[in-house]
C-alpha positions as CSV (number, residue, x, y, z in Angstrom):
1,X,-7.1,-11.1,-20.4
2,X,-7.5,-7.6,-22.1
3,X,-6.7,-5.0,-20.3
4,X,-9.0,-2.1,-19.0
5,X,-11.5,-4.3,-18.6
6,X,-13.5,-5.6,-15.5
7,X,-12.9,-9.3,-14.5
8,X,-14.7,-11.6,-12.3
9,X,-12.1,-13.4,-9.9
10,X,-13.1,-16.0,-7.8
11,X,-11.7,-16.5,-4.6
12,X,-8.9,-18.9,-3.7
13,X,-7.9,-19.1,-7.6
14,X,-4.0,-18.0,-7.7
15,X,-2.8,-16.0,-10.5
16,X,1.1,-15.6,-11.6
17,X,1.7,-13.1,-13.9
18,X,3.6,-13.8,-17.2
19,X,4.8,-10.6,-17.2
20,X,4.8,-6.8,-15.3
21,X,1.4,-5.8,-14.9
22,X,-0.8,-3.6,-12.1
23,X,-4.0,-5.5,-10.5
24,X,-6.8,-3.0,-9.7
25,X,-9.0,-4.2,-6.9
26,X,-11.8,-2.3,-5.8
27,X,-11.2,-0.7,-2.0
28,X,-13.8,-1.7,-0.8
29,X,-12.7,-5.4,-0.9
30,X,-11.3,-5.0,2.6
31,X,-14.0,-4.7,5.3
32,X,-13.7,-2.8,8.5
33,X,-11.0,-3.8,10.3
34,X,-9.6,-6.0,8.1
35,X,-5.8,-5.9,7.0
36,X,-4.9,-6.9,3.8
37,X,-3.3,-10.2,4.0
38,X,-6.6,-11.3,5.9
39,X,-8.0,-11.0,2.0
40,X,-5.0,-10.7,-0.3
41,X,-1.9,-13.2,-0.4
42,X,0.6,-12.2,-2.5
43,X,3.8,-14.0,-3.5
44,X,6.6,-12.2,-1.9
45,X,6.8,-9.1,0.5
46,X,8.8,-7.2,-2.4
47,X,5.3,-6.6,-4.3
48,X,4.6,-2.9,-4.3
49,X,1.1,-1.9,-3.4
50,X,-0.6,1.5,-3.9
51,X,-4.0,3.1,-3.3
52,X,-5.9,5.3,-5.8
53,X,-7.3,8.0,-4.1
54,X,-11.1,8.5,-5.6
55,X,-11.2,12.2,-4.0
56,X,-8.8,14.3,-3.0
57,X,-11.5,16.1,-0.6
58,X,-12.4,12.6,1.6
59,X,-8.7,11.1,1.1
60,X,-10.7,8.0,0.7
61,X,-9.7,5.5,-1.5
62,X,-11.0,3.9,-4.6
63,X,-8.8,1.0,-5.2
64,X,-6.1,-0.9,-4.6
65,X,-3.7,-1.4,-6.6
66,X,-1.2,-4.3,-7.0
67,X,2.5,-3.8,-9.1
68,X,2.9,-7.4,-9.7
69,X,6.0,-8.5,-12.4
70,X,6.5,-11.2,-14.0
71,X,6.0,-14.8,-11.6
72,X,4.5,-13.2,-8.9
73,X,1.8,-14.4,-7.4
74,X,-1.9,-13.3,-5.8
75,X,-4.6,-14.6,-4.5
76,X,-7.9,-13.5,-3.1
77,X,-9.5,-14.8,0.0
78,X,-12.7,-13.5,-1.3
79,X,-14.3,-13.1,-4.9
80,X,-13.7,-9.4,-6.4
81,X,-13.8,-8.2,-9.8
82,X,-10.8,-7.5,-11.1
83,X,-8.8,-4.8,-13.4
84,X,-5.6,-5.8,-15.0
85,X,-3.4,-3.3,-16.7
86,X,-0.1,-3.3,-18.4
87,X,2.6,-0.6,-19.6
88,X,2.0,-1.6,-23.3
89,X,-1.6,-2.1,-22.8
90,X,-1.8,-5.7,-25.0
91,X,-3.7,-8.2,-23.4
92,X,-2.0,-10.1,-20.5
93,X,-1.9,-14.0,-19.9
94,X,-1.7,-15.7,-16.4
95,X,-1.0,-18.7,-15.2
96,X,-3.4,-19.9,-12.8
97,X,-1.3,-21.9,-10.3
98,X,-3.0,-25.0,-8.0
């Protein structure tokens, strides 16, 4: 996948990442009242997860973002589009996992 780029992820469709990458997922994937593993399921409970804050004014934020490294694992309970990124900024290969 290049990086910096929107992708189309379709729900139930694991990824594992090859290698240390952040997942950008747009905030407002998680509805009212939701928590996150009602949407997101993610490998192990050692995956860091950090908000982007769209204004400083509102304190609102614009996405979600996912510090996966290498073998972790996500999946989305519903269909998002998706933003990979990487430290070296080459493109990034997943697995997709059954």
């Amino acid at each position: 996948m290049k990086t910096q780029v929107l992708f189309p992820l379709k729900r139930e469709v694991c990824l594992e990442a090859t290698t240390a990458v952040q997942v950008y997922l747009p905030a407002g994937i998680l509805l009212e009242g939701e928590k996150m593993e009602d949407v997101i399921t993610l490998s192990g409970d050692d995956i860091e997860i950090g908000l982007k804050e769209s204004n400083q004014s509102q304190k609102k934020a614009s996405a979600i973002i996912i510090f996966l490294k290498a073998n972790d694992r996500i999946l989305l309970h519903r269909s998002s589009e998706i933003m990979i990124q990487s430290n070296d900024k080459s493109e990034v290969v997943f697995n997709i996992v059954a």
